[in-house]
C-alpha positions in Angstrom: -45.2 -12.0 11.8 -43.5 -9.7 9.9 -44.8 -8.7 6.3 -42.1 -9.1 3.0 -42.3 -6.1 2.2 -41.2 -4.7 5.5 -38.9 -7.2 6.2 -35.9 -6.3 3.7 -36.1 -2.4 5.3 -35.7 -4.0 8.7 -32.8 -6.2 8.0 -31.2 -3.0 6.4 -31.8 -0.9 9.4 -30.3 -3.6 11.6 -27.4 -3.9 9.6 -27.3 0.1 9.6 -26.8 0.3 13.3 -24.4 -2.2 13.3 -22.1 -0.1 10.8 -22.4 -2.7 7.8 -24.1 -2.0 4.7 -25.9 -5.4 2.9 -23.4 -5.3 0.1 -20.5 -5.3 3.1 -22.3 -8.3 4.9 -22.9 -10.5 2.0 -19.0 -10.1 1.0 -17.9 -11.0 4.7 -16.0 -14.3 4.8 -16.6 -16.4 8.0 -16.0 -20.0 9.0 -19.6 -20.8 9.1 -23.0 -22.0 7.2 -21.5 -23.0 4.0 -17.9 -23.1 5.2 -18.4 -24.3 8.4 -15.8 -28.0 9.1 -18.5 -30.1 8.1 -19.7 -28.4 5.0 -19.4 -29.9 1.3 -20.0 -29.2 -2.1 -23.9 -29.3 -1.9 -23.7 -26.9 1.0 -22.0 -24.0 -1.7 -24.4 -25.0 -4.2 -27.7 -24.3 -2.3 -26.0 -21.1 -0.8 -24.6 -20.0 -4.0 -26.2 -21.6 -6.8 -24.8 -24.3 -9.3 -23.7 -22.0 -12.0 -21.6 -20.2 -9.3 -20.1 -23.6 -8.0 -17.0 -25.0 -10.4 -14.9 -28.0 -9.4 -11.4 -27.1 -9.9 -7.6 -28.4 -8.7 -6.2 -25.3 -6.9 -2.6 -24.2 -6.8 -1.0 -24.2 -3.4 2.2 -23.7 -4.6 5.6 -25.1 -6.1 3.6 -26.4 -8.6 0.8 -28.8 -6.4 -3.1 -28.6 -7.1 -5.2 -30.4 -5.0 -9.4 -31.0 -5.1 -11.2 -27.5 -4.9 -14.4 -25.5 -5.5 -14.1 -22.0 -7.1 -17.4 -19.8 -6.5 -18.1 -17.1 -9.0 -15.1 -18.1 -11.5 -16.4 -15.8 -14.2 -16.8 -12.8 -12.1 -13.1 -11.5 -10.7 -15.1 -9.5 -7.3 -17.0 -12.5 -6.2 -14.4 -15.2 -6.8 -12.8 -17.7 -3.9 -11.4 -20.5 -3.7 -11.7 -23.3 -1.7 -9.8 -26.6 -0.9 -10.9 -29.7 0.6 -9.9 -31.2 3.2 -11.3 -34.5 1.7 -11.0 -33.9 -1.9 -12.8 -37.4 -3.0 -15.9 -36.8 -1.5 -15.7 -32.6 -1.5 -16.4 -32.2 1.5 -14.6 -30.8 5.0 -13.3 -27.1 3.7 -9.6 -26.2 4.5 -8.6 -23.3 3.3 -10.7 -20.7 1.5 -8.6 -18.2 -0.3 -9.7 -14.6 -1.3 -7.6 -13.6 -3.8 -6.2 -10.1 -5.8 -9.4 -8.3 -7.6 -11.7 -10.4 -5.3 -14.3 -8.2 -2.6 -14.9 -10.3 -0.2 -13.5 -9.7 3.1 -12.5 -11.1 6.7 -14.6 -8.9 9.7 -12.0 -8.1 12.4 -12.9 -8.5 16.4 -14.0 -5.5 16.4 -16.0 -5.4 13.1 -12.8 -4.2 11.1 -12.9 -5.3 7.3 -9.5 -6.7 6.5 -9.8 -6.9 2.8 -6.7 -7.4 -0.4 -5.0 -3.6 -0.1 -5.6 -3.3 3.6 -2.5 -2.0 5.2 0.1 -3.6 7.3 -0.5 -0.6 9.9 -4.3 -1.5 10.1 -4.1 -5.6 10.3 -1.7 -4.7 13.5 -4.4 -2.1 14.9 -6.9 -5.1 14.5 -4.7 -7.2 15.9 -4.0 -5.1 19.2 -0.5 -5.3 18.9 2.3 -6.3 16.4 2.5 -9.6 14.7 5.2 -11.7 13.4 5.6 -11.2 8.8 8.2 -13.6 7.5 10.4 -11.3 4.7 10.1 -10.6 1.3 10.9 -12.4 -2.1 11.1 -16.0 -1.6 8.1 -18.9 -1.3 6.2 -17.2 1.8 6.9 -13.6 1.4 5.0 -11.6 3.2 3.0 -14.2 5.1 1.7 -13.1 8.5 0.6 -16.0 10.4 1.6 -15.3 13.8 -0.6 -13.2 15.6 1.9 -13.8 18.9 -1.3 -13.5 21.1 -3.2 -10.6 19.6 -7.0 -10.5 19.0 -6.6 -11.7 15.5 -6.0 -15.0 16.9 -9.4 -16.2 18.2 -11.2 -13.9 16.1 -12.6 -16.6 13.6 -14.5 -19.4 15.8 -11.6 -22.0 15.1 -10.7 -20.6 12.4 -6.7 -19.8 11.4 -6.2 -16.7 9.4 -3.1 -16.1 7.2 -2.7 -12.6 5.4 0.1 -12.4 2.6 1.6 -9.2 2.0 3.1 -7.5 -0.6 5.1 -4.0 -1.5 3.9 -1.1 -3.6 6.3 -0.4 -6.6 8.7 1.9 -6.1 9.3 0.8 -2.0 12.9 1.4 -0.7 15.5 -0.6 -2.0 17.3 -0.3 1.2 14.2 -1.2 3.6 13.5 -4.1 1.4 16.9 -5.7 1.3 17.0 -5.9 4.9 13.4 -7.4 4.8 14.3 -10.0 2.7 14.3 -14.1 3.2 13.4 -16.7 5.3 13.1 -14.7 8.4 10.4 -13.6 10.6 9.9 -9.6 11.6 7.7 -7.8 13.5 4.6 -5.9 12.1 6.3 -2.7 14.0 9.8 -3.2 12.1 10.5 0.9 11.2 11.4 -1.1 7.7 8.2 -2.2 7.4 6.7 1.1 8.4 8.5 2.4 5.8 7.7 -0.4 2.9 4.1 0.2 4.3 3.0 -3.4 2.7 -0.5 -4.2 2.1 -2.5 -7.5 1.9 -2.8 -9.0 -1.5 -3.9 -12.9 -0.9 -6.2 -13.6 2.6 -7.0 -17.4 3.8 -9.0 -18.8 6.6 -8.1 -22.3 7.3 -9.6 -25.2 9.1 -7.1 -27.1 11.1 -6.5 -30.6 9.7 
């Protein structure tokens, strides 16, 4: 049996040789424990805590909120937010969002952290090869949901993962107009390469 005290300096080691610190590993977002399909709000609050725990209608866009959780809402590095898929009963998550100014993180296949300002260049080296980004300044700008077979895929035990992106102020005019709409374009684009985007809103989604 192993003694408390040594315990914590073991589980730091471990975590050590696996290239992850313990304030990287308790950030790291999976589809698991207390976000696994069949998880609910009681779940969050005995992983979490109750003050950490908020009921809230999220915004998924044009307007529509639908039954949520928010965890840390008063601290802007911890937040998420989380719909239900069966908002009555809070139970069944469906999409967890991590959000601008939030920490937490997605691990890539090969233990990459894909976190908000990761690069478009380093989702696609994740990936293993480009991915399909619908363009610029309309409802789903940016949104890279495609993974057209890469290792971003499968990566997430049933899990779907979306990545929005956005441009850095003061991107070329000329790239961007040819980026923008309601059109898909690949990850390897030379456009894109030259807007060089990065992520700013990352979900994992449970299939309905």
């Amino acid at each position: 049996m192993i003694g408390t005290a040594l315990a914590p300096r073991l589980a730091a080691a471990f975590l050590a040789l696996a290239g992850t610190t313990a304030a990287e590993a308790a950030d790291l977002l999976a589809c698991s424990g207390p976000f696994a399909p069949d998880a609910d709000e009681a779940a969050l609050i005995r992983s979490f805590g109750a003050a950490n725990v908020q009921r809230a209608r999220i915004e998924i866009g044009e307007g529509e909120k639908v039954a949520g959780a928010i965890l840390f809402p008063r601290d802007r590095k911890r937040r998420l937010e989380l719909i239900w898929r069966d908002g009555k009963k809070r139970r069944q998550p469906g999409t967890i969002h991590i959000r601008e100014g939030s920490a937490w993180a997605v691990a890539g296949p090969a233990g990459e952290r894909l976190a908000i300002g990761t690069a478009l260049a380093a989702v696609e080296a994740a990936n293993g090869r480009p991915f399909g980004i619908l363009g610029f300044d309309w409802d789903y700008s940016g949104t890279a949901a495609d993974w057209r077979g890469g290792k971003l895929a499968g990566a997430f035990g049933g899990c779907r993962l979306t990545i929005r992106f956005g441009y850095p102020k003061g991107a070329d005019a000329k790239a961007l107009d040819r980026l923008s709409g309601d059109r898909e374009f690949s990850s390897a684009d030379p456009d894109m390469r030259l807007v060089k985007p990065t992520a700013y809103e990352i979900m994992l989604s449970w299939p309905d």
